[in-house]
DRENTORKOL-3810 file (N, C-alpha, C; in nm, 4 decimals):
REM DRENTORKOL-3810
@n.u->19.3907; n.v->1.3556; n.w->15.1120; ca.u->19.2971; ca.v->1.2526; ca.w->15.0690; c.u->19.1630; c.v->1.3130; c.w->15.0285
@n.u->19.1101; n.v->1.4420; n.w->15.1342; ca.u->18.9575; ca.v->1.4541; ca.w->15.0825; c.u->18.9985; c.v->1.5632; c.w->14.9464
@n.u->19.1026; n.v->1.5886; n.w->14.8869; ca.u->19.1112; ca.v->1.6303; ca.w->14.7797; c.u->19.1087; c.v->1.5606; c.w->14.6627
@n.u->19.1867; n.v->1.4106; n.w->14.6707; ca.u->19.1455; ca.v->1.3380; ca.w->14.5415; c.u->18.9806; c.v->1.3158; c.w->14.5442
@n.u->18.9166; n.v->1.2900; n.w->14.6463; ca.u->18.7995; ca.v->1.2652; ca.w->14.6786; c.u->18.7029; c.v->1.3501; c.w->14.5569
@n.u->18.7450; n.v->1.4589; n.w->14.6209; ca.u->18.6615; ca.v->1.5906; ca.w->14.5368; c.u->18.7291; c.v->1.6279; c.w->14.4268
@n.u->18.7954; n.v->1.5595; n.w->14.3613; ca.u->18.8527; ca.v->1.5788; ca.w->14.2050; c.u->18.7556; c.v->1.4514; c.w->14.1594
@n.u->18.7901; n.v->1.3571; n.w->14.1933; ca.u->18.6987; ca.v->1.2226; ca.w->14.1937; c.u->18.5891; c.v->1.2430; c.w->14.1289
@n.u->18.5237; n.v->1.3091; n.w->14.2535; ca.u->18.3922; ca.v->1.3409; ca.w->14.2366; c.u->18.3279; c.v->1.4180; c.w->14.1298
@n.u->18.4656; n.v->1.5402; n.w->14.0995; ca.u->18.4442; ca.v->1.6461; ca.w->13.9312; c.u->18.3817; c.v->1.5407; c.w->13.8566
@n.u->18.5078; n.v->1.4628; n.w->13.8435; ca.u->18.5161; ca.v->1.4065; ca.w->13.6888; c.u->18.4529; c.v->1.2933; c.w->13.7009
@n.u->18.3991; n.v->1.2541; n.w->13.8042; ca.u->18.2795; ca.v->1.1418; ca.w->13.7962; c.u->18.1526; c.v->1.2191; c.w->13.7261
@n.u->18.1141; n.v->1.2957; n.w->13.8042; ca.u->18.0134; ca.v->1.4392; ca.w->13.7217; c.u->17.9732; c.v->1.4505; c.w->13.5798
@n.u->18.0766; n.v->1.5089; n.w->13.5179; ca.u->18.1370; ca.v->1.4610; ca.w->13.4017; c.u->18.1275; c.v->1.3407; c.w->13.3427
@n.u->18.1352; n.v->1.2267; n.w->13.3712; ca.u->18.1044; ca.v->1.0901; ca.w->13.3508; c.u->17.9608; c.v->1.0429; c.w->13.3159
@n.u->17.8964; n.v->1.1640; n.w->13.4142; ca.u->17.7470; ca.v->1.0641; ca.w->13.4340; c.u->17.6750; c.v->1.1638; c.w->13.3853
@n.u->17.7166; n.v->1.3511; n.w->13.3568; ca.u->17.6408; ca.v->1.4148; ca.w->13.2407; c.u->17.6717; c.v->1.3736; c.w->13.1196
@n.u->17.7838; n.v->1.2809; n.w->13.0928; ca.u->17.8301; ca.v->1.1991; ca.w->12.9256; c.u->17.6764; c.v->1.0775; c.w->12.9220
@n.u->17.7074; n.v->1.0201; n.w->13.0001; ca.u->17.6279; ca.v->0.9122; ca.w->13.0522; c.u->17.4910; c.v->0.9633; c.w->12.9601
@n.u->17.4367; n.v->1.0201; n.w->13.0301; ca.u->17.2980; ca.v->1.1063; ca.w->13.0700; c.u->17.2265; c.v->1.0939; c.w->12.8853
@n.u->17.3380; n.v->1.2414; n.w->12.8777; ca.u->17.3482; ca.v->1.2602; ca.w->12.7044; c.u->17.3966; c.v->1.1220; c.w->12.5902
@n.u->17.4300; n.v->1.0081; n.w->12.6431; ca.u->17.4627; ca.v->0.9010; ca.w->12.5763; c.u->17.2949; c.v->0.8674; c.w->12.5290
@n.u->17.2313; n.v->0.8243; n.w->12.6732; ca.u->17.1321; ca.v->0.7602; ca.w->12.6708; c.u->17.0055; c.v->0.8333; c.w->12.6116
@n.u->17.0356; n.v->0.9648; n.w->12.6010; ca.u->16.8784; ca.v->1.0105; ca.w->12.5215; c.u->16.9777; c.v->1.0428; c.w->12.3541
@n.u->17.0818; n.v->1.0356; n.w->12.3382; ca.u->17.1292; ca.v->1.0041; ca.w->12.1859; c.u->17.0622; c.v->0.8463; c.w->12.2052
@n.u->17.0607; n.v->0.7583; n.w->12.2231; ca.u->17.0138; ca.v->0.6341; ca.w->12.2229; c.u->16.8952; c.v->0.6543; c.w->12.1770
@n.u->16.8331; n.v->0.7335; n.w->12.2578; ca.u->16.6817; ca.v->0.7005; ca.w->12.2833; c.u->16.6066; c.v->0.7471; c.w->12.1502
@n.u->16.6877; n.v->0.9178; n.w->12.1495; ca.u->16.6308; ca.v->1.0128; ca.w->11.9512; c.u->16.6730; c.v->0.9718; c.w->11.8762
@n.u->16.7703; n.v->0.9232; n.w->11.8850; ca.u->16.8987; ca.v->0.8491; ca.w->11.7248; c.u->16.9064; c.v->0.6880; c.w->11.6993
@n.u->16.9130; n.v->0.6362; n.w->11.7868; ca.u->16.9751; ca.v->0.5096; ca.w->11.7561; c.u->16.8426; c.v->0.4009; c.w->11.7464
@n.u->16.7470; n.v->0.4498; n.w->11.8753; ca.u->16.6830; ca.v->0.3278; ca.w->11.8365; c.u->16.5470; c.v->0.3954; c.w->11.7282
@n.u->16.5235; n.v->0.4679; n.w->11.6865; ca.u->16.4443; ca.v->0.4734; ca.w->11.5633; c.u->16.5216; c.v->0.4523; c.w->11.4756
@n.u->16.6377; n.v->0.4674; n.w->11.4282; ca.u->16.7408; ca.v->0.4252; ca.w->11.2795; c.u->16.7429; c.v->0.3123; c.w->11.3098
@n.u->16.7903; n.v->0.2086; n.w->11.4157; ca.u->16.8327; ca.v->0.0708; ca.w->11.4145; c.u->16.7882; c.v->-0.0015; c.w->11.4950
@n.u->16.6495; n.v->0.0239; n.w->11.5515; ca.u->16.5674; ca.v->-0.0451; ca.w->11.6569; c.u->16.6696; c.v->-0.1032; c.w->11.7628
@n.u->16.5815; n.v->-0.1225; n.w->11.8648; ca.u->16.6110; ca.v->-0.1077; ca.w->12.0339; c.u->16.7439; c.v->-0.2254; c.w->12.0255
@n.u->16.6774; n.v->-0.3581; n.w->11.9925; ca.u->16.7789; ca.v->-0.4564; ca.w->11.9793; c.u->16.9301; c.v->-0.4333; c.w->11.9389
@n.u->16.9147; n.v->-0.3681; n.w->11.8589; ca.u->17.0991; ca.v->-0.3303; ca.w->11.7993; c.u->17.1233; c.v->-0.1977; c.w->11.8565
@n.u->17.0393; n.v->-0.0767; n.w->11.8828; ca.u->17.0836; ca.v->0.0197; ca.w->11.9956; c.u->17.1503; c.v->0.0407; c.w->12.0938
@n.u->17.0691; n.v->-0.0966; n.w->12.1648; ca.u->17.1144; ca.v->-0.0913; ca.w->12.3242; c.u->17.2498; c.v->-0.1438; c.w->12.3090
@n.u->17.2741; n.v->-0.3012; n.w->12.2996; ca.u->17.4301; ca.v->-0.2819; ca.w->12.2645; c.u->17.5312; c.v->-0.1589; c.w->12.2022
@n.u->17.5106; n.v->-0.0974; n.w->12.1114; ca.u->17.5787; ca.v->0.0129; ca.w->12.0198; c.u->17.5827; c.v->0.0709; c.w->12.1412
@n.u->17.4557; n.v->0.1277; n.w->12.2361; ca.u->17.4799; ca.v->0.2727; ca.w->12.3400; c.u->17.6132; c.v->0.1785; c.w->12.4517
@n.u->17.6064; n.v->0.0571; n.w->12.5033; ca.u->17.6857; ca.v->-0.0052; ca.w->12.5694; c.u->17.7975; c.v->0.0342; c.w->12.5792
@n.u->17.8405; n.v->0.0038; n.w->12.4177; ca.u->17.9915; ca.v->-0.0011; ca.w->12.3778; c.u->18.0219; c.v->0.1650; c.w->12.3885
@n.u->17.9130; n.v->0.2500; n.w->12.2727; ca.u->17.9688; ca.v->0.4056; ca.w->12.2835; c.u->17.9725; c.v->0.4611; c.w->12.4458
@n.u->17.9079; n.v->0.4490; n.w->12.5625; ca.u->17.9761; ca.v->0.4964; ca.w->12.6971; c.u->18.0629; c.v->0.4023; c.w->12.7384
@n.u->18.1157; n.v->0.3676; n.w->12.7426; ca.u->18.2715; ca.v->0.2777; ca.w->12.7345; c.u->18.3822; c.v->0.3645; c.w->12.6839
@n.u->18.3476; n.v->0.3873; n.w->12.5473; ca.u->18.4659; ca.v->0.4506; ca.w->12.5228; c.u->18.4802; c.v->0.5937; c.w->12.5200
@n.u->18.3090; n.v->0.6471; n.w->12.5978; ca.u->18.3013; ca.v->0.7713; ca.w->12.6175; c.u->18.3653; c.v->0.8058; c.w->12.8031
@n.u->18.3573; n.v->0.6893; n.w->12.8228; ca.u->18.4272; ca.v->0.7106; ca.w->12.9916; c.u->18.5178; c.v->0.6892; c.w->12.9711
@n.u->18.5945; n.v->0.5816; n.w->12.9028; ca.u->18.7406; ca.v->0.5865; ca.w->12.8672; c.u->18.8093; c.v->0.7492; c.w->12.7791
@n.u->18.7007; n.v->0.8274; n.w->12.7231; ca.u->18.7826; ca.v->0.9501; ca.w->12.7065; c.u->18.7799; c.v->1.0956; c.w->12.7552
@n.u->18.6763; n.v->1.0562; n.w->12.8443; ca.u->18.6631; ca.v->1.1633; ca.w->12.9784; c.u->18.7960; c.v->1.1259; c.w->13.0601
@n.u->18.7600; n.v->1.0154; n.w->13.1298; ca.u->18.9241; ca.v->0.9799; ca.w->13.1999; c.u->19.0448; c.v->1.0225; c.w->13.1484
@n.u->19.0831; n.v->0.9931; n.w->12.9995; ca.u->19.1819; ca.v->1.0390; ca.w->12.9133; c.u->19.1768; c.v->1.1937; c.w->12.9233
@n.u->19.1182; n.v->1.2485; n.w->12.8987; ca.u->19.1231; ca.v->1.3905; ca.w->12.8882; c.u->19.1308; c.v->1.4282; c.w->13.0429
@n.u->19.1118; n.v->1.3807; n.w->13.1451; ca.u->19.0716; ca.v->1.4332; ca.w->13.2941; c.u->19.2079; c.v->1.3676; c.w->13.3324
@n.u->19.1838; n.v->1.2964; n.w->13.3203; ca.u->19.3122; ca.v->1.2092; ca.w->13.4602; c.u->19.4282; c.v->1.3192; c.w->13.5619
@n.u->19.5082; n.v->1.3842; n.w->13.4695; ca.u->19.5549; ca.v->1.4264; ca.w->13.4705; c.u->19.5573; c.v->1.5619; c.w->13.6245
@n.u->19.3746; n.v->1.5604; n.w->13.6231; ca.u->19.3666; ca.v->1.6906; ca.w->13.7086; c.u->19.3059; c.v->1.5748; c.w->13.8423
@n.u->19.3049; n.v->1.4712; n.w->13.8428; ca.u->19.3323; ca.v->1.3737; ca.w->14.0003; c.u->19.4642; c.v->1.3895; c.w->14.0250
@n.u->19.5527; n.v->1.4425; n.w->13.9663; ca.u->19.7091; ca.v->1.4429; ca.w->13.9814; c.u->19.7586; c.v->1.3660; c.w->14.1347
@n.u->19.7528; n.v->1.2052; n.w->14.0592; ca.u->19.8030; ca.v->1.1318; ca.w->14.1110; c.u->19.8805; c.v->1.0235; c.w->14.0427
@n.u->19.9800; n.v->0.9662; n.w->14.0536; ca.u->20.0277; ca.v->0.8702; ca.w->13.9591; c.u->20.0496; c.v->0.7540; c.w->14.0598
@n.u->20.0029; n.v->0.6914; n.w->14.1340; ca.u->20.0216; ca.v->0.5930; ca.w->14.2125; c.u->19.8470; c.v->0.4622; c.w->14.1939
@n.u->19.9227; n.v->0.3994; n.w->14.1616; ca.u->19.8469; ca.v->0.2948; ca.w->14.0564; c.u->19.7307; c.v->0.2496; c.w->14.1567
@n.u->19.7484; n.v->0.2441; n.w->14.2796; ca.u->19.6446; ca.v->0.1855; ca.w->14.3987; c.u->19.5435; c.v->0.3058; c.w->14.3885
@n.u->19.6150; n.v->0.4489; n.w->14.3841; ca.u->19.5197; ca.v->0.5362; ca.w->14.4421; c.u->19.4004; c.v->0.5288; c.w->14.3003
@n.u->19.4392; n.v->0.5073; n.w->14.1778; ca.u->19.3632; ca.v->0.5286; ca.w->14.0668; c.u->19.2822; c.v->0.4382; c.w->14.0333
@n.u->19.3129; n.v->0.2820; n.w->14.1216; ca.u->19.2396; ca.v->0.1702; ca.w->14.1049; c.u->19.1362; c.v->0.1942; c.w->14.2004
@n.u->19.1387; n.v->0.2750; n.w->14.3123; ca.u->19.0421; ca.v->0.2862; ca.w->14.3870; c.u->18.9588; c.v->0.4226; c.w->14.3882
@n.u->18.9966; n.v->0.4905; n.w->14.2799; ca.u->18.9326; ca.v->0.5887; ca.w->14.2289; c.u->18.8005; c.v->0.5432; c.w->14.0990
@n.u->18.8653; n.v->0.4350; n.w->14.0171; ca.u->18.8001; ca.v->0.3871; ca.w->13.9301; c.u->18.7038; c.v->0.3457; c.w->14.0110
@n.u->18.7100; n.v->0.2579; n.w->14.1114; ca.u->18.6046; ca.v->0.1554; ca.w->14.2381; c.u->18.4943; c.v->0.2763; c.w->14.2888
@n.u->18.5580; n.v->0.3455; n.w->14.3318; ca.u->18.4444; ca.v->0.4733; ca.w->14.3541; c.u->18.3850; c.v->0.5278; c.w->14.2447
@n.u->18.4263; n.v->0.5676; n.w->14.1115; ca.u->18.3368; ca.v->0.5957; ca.w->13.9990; c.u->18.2261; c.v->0.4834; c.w->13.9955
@n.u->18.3056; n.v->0.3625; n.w->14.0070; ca.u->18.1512; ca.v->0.2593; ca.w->13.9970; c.u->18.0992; c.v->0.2559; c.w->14.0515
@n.u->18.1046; n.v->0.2718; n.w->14.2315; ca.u->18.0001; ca.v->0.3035; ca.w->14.4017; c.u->17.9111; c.v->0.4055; c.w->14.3092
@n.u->17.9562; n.v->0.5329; n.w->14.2580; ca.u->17.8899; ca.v->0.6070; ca.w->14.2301; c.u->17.8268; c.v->0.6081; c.w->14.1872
@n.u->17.8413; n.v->0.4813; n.w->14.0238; ca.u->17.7464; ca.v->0.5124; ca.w->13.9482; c.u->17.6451; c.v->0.4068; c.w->13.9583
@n.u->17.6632; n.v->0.2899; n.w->14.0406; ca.u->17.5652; ca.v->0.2482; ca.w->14.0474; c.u->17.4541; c.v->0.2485; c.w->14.1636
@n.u->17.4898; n.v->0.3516; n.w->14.2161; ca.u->17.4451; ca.v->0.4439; ca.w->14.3871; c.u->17.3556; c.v->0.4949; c.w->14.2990
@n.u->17.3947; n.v->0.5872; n.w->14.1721; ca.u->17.3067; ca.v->0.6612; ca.w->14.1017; c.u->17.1916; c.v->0.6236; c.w->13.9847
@n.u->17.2305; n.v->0.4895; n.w->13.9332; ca.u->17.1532; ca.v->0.4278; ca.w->13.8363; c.u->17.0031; c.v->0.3631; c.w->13.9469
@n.u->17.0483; n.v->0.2812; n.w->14.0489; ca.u->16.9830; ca.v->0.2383; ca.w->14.1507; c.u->16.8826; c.v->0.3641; c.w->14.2007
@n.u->16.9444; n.v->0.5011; n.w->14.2717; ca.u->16.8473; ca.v->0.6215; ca.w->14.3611; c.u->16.7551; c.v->0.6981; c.w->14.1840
@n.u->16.8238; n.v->0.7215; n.w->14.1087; ca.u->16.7968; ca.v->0.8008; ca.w->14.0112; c.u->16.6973; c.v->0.7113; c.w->13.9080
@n.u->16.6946; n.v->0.5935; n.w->13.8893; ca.u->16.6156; ca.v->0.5149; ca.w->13.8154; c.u->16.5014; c.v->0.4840; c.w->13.9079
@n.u->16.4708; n.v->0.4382; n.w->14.0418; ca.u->16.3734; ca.v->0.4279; ca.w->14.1443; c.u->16.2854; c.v->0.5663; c.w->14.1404
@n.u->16.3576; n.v->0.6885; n.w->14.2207; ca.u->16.2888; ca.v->0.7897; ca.w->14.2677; c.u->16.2877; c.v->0.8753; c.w->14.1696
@n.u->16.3092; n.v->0.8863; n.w->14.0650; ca.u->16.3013; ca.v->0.9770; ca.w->13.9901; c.u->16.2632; c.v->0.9644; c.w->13.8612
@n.u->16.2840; n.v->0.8381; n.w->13.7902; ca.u->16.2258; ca.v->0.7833; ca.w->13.6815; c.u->16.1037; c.v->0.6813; c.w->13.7378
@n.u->16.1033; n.v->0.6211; n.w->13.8297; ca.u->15.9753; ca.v->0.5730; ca.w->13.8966; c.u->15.9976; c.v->0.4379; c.w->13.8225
@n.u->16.1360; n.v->0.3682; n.w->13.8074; ca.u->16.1579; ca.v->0.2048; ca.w->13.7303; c.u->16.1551; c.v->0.1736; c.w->13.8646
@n.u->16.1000; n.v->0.0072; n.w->13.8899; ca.u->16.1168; ca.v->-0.0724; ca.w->13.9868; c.u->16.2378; c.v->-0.0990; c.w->13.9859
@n.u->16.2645; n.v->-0.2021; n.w->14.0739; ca.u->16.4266; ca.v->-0.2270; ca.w->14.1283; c.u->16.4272; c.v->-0.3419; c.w->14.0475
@n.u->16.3302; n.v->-0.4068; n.w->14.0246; ca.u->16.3290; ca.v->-0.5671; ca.w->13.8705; c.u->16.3628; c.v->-0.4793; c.w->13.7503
@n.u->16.3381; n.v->-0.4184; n.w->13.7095; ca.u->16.3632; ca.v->-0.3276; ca.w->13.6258; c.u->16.5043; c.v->-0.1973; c.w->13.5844
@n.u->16.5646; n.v->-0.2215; n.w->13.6715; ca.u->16.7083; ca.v->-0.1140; ca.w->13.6981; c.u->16.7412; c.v->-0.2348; c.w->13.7119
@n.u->16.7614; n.v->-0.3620; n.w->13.7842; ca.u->16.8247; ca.v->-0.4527; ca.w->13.7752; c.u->16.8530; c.v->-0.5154; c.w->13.6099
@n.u->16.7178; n.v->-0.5211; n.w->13.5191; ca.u->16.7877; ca.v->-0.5197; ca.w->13.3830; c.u->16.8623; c.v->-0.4636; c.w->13.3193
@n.u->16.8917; n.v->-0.3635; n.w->13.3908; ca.u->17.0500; ca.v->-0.2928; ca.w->13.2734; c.u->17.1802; c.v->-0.3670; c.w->13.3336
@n.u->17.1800; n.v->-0.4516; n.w->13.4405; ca.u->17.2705; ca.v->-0.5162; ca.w->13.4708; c.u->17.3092; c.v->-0.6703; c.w->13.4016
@n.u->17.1988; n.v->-0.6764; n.w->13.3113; ca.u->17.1925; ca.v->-0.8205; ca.w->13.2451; c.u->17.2336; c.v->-0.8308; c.w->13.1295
@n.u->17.3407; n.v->-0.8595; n.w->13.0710; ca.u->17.4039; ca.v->-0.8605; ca.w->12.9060; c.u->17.3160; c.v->-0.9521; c.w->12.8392
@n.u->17.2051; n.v->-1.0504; n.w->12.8576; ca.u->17.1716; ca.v->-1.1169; ca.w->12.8141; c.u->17.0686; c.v->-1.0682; c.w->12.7153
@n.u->17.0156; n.v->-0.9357; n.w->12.7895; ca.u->16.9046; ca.v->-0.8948; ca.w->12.7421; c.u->16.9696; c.v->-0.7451; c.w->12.6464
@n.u->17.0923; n.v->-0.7797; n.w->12.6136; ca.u->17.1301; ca.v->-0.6744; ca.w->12.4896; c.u->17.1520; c.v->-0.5431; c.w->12.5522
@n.u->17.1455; n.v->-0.5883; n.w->12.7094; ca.u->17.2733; ca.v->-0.4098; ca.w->12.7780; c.u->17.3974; c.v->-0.4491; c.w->12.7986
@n.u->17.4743; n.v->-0.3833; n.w->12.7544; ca.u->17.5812; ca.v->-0.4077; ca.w->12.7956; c.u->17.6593; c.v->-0.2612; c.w->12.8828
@n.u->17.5373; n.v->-0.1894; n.w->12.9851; ca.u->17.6192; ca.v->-0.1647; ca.w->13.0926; c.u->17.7579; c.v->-0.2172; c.w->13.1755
@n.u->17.7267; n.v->-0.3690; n.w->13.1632; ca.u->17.8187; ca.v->-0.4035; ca.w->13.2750; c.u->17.9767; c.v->-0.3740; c.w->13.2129
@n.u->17.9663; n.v->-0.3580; n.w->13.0175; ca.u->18.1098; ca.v->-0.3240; ca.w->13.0213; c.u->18.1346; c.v->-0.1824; c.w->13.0546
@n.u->18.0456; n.v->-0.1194; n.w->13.0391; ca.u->18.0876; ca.v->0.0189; ca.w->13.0349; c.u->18.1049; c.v->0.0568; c.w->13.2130
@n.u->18.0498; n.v->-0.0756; n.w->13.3650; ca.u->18.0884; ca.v->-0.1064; ca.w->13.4773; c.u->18.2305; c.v->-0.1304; c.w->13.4624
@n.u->18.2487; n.v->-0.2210; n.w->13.4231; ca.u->18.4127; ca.v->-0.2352; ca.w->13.4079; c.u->18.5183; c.v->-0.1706; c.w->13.3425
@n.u->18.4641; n.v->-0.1253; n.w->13.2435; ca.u->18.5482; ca.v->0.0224; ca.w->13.1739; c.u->18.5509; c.v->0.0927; c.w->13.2673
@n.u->18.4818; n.v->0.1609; n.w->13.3766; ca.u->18.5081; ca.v->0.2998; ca.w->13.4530; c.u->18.5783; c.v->0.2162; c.w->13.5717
@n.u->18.5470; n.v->0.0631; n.w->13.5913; ca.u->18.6718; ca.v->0.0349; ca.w->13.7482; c.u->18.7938; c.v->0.0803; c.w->13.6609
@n.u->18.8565; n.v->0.0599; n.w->13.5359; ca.u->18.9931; ca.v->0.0281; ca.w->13.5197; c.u->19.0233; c.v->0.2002; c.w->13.4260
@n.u->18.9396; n.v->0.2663; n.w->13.4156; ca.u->19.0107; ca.v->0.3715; ca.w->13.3108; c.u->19.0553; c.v->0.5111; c.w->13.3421
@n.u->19.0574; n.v->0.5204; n.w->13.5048; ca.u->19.1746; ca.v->0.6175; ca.w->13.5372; c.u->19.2963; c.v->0.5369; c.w->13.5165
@n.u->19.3462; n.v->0.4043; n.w->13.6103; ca.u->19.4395; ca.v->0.3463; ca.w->13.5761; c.u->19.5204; c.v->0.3420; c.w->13.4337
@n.u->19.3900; n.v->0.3072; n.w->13.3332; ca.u->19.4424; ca.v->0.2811; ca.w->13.2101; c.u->19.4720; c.v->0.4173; c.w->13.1476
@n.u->19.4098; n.v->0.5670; n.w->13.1281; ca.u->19.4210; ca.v->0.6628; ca.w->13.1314; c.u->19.5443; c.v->0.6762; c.w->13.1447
@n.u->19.5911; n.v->0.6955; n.w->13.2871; ca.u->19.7220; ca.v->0.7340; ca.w->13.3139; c.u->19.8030; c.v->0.6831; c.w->13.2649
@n.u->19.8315; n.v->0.4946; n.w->13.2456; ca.u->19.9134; ca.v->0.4236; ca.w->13.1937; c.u->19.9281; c.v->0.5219; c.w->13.0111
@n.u->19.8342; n.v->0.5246; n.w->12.9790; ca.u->19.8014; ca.v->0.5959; ca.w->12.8426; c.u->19.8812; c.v->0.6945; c.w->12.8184
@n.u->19.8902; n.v->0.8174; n.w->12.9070; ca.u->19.8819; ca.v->0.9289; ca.w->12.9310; c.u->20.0641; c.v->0.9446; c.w->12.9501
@n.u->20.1586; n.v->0.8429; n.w->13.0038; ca.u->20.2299; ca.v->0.8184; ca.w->13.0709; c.u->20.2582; c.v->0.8856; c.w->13.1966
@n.u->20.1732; n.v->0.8649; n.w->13.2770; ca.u->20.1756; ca.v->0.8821; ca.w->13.4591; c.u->20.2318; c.v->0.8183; c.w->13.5181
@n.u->20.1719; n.v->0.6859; n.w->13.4637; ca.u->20.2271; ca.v->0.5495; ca.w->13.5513; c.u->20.3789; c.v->0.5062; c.w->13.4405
END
């Protein structure tokens, strides 16, 4: 068990240096060509399908094919990442917690929460992909 843990943990890594580099392509590229409003959605959707192809390319080295263990691998990528958006946006970027709480709001043109739900389901889907499962 503490071995999927720490494979987990690789390719979560991986996830959130994609992440990282998503958001300052956002920040130099996207929103001076197409201002913030149409950015932030665009960055939404592109880490979505940038965690959906880390998983794709990774899955493989969780070498597990049992559909529970990968659904609760996905559940921990999300503990993780929002353990890290929450400690890393507070203490280190110095955003209030009203403020990290807006990337949780689709209303206001983030659409984090899909790219939340893309990482619960895309080892699962990965593997299904991949044919594991």
């Amino acid at each position: 068990m503490a071995v999927i843990v720490l494979k987990a943990i690789g390719v979560w890594l991986v996830i959130v240096i994609t992440a990282i580099v998503n958001g300052l392509f956002r920040e130099k590229f996207l929103v001076p060509a197409l201002g913030a409003e149409f950015a932030l959605p665009l960055s939404g959707v592109l880490l979505s399908v940038l965690v959906l192809c880390v998983s794709f390319a990774l899955v493989s080295f969780l070498d597990s094919s049992e559909p529970g263990v990968l659904l609760a691998t996905g559940l921990f990528w999300v503990t993780l990442t929002v353990c890290f958006e929450f400690l890393f946006g507070y203490y280190v970027v110095g955003k209030t917690w009203s403020e990290i709480m807006q990337v949780f709001n689709p209303l206001k043109g983030d659409l984090f929460v899909l790219a939340i739900f893309i990482t619960a389901l895309a080892p699962w889907l990965s593997a299904k992909a991949r044919g594991i499962l």
